[in-house]
N, CA, C and O atoms as a Tinker XYZ file with bonds, in Angstrom:
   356  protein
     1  N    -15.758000 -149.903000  -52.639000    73     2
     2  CA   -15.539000 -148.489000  -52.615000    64     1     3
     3  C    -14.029000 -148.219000  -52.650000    63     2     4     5
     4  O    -13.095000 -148.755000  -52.054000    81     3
     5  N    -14.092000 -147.105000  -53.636000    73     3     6
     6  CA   -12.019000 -146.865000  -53.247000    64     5     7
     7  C    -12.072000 -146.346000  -52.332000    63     6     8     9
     8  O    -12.984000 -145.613000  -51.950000    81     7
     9  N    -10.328000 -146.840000  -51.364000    73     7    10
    10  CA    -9.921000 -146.226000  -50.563000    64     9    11
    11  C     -8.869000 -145.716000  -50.461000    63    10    12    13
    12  O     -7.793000 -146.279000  -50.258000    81    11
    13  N     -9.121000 -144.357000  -50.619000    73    11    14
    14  CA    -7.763000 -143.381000  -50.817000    64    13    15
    15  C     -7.390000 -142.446000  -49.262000    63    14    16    17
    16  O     -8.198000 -141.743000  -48.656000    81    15
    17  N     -5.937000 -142.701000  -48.881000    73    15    18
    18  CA    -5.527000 -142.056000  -48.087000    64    17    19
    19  C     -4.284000 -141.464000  -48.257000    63    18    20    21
    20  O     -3.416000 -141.739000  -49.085000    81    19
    21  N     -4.293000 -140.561000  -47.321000    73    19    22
    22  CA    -3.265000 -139.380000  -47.242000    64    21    23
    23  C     -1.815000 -140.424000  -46.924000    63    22    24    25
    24  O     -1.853000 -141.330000  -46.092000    81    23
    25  N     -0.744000 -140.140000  -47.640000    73    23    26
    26  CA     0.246000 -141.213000  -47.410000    64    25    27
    27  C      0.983000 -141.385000  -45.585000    63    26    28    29
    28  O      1.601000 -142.274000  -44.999000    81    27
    29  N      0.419000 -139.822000  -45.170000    73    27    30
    30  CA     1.430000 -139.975000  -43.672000    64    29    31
    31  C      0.123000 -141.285000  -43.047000    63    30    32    33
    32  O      0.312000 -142.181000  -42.225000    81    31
    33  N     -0.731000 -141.053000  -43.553000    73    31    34
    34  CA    -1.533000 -142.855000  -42.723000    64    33    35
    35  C     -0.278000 -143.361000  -42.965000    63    34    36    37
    36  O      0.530000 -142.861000  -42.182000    81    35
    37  N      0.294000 -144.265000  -43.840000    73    35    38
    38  CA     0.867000 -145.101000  -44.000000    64    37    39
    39  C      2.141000 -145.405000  -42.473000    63    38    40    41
    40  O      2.544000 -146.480000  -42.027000    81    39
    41  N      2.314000 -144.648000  -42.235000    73    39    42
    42  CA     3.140000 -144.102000  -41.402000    64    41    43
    43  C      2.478000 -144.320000  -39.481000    63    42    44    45
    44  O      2.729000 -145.071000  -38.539000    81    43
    45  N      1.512000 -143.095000  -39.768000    73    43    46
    46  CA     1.106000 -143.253000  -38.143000    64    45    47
    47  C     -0.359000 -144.254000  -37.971000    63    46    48    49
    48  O     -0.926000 -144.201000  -36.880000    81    47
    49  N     -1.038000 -145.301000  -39.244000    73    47    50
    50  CA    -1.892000 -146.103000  -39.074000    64    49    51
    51  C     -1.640000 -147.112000  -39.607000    63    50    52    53
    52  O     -2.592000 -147.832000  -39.910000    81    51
    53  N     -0.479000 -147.484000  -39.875000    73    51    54
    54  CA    -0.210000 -148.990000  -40.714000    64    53    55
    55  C     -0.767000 -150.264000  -40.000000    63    54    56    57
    56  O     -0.873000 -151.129000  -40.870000    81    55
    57  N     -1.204000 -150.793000  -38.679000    73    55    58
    58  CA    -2.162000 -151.827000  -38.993000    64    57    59
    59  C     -3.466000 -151.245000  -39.341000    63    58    60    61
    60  O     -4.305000 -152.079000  -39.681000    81    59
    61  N     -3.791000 -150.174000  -39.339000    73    59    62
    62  CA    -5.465000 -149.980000  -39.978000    64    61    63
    63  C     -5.348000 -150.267000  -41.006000    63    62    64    65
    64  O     -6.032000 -151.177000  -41.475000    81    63
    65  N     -4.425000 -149.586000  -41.747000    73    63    66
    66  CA    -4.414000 -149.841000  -43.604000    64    65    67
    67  C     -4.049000 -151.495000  -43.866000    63    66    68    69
    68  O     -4.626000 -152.274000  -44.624000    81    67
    69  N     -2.848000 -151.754000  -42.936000    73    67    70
    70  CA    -2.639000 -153.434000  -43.235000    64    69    71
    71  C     -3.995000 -153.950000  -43.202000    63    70    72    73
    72  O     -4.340000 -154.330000  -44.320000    81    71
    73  N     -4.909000 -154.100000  -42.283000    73    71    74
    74  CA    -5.899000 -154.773000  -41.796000    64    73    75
    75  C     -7.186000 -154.369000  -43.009000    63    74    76    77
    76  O     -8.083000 -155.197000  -43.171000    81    75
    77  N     -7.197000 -153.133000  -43.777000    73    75    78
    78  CA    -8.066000 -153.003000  -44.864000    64    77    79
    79  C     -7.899000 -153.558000  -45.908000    63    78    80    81
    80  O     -8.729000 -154.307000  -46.422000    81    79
    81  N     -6.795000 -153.273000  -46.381000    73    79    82
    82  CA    -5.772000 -154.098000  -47.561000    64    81    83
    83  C     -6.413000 -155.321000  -47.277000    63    82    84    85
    84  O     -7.304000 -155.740000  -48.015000    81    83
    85  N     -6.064000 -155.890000  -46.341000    73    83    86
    86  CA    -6.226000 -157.399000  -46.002000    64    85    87
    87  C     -7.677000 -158.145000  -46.351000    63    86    88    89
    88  O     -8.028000 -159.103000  -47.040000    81    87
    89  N     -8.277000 -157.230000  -45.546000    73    87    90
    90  CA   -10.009000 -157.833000  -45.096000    64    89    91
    91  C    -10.361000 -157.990000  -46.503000    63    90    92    93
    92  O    -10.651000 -159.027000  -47.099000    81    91
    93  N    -10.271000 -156.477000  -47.054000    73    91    94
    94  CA   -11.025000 -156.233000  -48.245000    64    93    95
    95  C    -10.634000 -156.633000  -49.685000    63    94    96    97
    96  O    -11.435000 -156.871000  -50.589000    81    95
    97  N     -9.616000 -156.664000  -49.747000    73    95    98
    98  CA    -8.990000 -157.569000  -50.938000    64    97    99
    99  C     -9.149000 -156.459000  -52.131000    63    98   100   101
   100  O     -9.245000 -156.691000  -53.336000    81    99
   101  N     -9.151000 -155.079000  -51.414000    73    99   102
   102  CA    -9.042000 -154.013000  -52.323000    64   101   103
   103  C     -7.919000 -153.355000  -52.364000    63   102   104   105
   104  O     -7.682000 -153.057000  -51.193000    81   103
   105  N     -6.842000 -152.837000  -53.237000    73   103   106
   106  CA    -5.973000 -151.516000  -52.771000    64   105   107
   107  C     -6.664000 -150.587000  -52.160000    63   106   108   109
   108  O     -7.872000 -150.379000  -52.055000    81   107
   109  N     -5.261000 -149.794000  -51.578000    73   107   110
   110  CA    -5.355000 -148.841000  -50.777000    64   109   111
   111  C     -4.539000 -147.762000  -51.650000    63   110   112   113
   112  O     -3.335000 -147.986000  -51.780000    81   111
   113  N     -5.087000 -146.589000  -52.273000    73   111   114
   114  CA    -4.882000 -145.540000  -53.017000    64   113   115
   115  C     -4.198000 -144.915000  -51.431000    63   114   116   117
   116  O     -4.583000 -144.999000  -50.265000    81   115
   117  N     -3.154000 -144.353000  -52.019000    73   115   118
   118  CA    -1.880000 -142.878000  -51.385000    64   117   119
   119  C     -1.911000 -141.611000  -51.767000    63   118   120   121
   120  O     -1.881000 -141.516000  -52.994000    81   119
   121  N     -1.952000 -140.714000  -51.271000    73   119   122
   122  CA    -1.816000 -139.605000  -51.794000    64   121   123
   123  C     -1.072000 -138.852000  -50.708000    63   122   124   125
   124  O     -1.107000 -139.036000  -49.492000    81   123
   125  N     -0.090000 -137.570000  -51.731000    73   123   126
   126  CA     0.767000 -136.836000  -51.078000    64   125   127
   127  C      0.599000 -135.321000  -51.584000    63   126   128   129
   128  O      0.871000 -134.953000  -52.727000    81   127
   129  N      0.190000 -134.639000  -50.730000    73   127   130
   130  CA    -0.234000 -133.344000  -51.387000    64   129   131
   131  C     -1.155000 -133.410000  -52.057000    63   130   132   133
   132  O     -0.757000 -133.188000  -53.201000    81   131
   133  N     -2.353000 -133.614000  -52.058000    73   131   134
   134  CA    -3.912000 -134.344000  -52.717000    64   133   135
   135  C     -3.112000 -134.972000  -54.120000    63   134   136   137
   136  O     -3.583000 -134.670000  -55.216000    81   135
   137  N     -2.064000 -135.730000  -54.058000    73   135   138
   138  CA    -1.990000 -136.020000  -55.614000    64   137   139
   139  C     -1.629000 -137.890000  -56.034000    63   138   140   141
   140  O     -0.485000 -138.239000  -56.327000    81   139
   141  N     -2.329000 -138.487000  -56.005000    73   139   142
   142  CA    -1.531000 -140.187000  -56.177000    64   141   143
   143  C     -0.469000 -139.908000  -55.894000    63   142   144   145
   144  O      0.027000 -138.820000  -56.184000    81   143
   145  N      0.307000 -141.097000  -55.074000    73   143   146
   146  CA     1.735000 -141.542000  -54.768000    64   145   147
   147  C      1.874000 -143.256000  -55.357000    63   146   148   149
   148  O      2.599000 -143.827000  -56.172000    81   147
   149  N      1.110000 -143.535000  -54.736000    73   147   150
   150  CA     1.279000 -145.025000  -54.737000    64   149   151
   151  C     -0.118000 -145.946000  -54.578000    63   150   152   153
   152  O     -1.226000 -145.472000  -54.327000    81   151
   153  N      0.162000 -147.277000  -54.769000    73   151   154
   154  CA    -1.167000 -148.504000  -54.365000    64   153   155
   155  C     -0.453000 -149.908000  -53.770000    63   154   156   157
   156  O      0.349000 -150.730000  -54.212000    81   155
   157  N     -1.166000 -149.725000  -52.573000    73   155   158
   158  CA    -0.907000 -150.865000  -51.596000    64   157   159
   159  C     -1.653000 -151.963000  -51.736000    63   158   160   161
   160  O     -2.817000 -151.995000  -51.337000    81   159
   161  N     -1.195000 -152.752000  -52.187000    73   159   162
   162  CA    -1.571000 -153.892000  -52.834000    64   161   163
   163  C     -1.240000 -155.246000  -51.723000    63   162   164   165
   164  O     -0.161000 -155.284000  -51.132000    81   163
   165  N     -2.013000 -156.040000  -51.577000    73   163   166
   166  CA    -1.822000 -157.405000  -50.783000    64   165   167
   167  C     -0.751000 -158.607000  -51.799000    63   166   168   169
   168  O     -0.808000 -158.574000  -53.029000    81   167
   169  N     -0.034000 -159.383000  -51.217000    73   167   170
   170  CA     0.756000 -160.231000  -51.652000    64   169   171
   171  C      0.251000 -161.093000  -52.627000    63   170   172   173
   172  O      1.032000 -161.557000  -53.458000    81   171
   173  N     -1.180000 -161.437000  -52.660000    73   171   174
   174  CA    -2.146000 -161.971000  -53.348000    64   173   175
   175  C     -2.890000 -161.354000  -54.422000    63   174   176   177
   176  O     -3.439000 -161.789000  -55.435000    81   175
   177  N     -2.702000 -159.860000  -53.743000    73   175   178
   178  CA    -3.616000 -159.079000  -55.067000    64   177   179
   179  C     -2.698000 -159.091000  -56.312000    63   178   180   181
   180  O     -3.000000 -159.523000  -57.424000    81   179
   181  N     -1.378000 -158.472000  -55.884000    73   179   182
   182  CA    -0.008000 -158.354000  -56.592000    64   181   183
   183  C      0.151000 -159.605000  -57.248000    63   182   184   185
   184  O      0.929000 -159.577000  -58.201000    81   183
   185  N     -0.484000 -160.896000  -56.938000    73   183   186
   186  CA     0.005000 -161.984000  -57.706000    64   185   187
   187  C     -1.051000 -162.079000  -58.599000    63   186   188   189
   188  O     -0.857000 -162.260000  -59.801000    81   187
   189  N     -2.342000 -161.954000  -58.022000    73   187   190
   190  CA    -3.379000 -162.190000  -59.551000    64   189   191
   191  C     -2.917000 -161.098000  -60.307000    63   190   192   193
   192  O     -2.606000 -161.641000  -61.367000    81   191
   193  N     -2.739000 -160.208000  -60.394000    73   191   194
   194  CA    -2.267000 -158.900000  -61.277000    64   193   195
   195  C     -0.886000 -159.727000  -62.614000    63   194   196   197
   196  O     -0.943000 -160.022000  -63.808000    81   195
   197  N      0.060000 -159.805000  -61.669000    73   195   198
   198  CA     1.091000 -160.054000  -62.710000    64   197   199
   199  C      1.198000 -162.036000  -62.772000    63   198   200   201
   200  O      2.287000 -162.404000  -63.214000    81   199
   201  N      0.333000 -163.074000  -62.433000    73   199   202
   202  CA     0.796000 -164.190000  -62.462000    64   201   203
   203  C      1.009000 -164.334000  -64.054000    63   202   204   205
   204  O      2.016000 -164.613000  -64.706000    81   203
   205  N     -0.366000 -164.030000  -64.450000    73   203   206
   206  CA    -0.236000 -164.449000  -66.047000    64   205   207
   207  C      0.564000 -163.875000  -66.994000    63   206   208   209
   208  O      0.779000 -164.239000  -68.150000    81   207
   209  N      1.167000 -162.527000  -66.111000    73   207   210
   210  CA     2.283000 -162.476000  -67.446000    64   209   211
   211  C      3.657000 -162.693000  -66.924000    63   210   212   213
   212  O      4.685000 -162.198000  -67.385000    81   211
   213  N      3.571000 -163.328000  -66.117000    73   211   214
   214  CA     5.021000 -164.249000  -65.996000    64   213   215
   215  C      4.935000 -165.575000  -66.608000    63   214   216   217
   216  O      5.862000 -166.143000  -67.186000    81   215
   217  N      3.646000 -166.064000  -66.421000    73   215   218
   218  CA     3.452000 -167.267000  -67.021000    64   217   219
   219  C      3.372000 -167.077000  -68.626000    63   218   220   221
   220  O      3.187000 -168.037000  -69.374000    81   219
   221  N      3.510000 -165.895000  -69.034000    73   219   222
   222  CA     3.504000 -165.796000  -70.710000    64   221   223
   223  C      4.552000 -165.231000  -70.970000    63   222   224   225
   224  O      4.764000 -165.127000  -72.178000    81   223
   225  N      5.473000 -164.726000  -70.162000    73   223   226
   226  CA     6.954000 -164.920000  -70.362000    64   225   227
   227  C      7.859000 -165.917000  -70.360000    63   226   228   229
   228  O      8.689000 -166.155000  -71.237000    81   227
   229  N      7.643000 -166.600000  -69.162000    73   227   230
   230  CA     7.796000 -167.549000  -69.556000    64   229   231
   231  C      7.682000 -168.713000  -70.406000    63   230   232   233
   232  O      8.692000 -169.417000  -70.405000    81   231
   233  N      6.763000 -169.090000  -71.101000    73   231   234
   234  CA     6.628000 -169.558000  -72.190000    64   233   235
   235  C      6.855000 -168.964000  -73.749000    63   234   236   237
   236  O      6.887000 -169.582000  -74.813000    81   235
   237  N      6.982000 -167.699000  -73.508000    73   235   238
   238  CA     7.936000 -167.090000  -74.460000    64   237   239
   239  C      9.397000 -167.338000  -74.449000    63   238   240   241
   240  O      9.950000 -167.736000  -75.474000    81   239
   241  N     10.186000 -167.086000  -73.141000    73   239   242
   242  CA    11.163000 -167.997000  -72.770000    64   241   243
   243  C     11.451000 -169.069000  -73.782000    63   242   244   245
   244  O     12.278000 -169.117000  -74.693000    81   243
   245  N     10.540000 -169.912000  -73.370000    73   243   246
   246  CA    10.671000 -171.422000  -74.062000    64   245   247
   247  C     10.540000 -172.015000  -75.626000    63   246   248   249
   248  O     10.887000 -173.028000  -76.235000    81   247
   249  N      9.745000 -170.622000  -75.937000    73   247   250
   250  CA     9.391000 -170.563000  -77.216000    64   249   251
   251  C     10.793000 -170.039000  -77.988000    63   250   252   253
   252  O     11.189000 -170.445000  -79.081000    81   251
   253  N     11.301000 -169.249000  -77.319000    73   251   254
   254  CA    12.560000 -168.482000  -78.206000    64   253   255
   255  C     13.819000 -169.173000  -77.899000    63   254   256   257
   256  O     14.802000 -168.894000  -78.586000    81   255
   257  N     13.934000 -170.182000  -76.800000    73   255   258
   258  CA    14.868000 -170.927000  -76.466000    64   257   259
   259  C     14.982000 -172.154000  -77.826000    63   258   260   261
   260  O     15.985000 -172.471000  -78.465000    81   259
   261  N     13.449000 -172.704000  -77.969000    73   259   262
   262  CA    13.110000 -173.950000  -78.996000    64   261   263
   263  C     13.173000 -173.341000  -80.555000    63   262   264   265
   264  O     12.529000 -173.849000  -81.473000    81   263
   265  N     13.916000 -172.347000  -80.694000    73   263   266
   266  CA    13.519000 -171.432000  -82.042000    64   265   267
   267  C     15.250000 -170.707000  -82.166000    63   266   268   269
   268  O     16.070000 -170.395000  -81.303000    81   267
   269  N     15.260000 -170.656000  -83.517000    73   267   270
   270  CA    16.454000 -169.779000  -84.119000    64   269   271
   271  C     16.313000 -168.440000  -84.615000    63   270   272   273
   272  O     17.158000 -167.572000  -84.832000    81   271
   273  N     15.001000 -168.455000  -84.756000    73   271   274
   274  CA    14.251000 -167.373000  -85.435000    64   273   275
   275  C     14.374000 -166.289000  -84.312000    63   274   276   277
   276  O     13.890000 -166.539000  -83.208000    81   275
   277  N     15.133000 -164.850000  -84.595000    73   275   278
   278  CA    15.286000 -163.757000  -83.872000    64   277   279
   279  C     14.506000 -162.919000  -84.800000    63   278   280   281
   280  O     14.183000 -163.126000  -85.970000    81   279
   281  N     14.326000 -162.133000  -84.177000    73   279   282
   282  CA    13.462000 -160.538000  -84.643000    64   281   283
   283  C     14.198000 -159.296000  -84.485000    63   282   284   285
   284  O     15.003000 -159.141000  -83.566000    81   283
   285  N     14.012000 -158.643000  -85.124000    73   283   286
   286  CA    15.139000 -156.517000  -84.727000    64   285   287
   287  C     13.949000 -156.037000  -83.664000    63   286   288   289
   288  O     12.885000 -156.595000  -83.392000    81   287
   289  N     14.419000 -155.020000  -83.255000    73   287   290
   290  CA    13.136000 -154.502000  -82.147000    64   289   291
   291  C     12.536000 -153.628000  -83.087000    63   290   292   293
   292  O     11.345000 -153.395000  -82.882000    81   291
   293  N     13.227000 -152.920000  -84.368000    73   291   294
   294  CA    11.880000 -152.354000  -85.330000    64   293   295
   295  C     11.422000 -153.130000  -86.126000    63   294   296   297
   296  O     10.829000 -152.633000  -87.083000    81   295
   297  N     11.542000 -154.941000  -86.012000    73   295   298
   298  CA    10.964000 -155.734000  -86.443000    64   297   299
   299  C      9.278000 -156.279000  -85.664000    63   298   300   301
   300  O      8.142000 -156.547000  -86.055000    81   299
   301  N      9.975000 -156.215000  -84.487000    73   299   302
   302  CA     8.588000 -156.230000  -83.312000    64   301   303
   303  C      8.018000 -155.498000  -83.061000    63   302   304   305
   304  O      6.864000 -155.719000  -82.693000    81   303
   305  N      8.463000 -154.402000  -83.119000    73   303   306
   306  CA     7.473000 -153.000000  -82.791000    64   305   307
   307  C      6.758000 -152.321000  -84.272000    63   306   308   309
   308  O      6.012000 -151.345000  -84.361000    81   307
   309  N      7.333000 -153.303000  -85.463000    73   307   310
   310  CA     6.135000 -152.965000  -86.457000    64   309   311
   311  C      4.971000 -153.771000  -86.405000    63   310   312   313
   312  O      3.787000 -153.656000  -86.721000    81   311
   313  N      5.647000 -154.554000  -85.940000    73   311   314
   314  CA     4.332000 -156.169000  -86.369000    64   313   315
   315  C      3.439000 -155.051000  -84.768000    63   314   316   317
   316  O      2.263000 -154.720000  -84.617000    81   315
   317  N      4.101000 -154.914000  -84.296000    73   315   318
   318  CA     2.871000 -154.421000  -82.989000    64   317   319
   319  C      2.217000 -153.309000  -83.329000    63   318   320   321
   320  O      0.988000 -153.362000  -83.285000    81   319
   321  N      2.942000 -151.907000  -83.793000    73   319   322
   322  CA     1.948000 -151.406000  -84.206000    64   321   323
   323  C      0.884000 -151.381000  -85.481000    63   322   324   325
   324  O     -0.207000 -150.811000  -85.485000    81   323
   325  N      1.612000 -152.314000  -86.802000    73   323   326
   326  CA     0.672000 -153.032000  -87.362000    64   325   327
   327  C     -0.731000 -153.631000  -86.968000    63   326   328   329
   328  O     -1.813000 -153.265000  -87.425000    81   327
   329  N     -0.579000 -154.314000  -86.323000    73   327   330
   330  CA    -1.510000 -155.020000  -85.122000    64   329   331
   331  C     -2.692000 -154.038000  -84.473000    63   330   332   333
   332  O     -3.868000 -154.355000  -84.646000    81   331
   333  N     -2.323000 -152.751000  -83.666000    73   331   334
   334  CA    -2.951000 -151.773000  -83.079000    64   333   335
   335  C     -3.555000 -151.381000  -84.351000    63   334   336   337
   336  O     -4.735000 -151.693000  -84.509000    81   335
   337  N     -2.920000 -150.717000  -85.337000    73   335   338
   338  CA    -3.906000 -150.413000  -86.301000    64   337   339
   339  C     -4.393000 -151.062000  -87.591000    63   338   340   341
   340  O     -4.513000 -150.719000  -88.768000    81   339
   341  N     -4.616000 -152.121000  -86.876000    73   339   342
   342  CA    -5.404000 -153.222000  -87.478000    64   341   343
   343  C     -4.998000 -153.911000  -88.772000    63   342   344   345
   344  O     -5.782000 -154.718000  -89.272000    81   343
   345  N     -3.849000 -153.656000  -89.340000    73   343   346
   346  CA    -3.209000 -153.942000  -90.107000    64   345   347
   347  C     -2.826000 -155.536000  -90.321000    63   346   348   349
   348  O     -2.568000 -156.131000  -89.274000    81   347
   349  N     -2.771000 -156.130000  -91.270000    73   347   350
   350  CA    -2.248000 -157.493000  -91.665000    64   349   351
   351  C     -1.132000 -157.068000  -91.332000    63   350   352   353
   352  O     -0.743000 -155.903000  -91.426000    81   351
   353  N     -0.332000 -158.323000  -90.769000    73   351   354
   354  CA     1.178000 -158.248000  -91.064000    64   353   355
   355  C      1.533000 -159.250000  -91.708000    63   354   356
   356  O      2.710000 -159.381000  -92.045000    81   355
């Protein structure tokens, strides 16, 4: 189930929310003035989220380190939106 709270929790219930975050291995939705602020995320959740694209930066890294071959950024951002609309490049 989501759990969305008013952001002053954060404030006057932070081990309740720590301890939900935790148990449940769900974010915790914020809101300020009924409107999203933020998502409280566990140290673990935050890592399955972004591991794999550090790990594919990194090997991009390595790829462009082992390579001479540079690109323009309206060289990459055609081949990408090529790509989106389904286009050969």
């Amino acid at each position: 189930m989501i759990n969305i709270r008013p952001v002053s929790d954060l404030r006057n219930k932070f081990p309740e929310i720590e301890e939900t975050v935790l148990e449940s291995g769900e974010p915790v939705f914020l809101t300020k003035n009924g409107y999203g602020t933020m998502v409280l995320l566990s140290i673990e959740q935050y890592s399955r989220l972004t591991d794999d694209t550090e790990r594919k930066l990194d090997e991009a890294d390595a790829a462009a380190a082992a390579s001479g071959v540079r690109y323009s950024a309206d060289e990459v951002f055609g081949r990408v939106r090529s790509h989106i609309r389904g286009q050969q490049i």
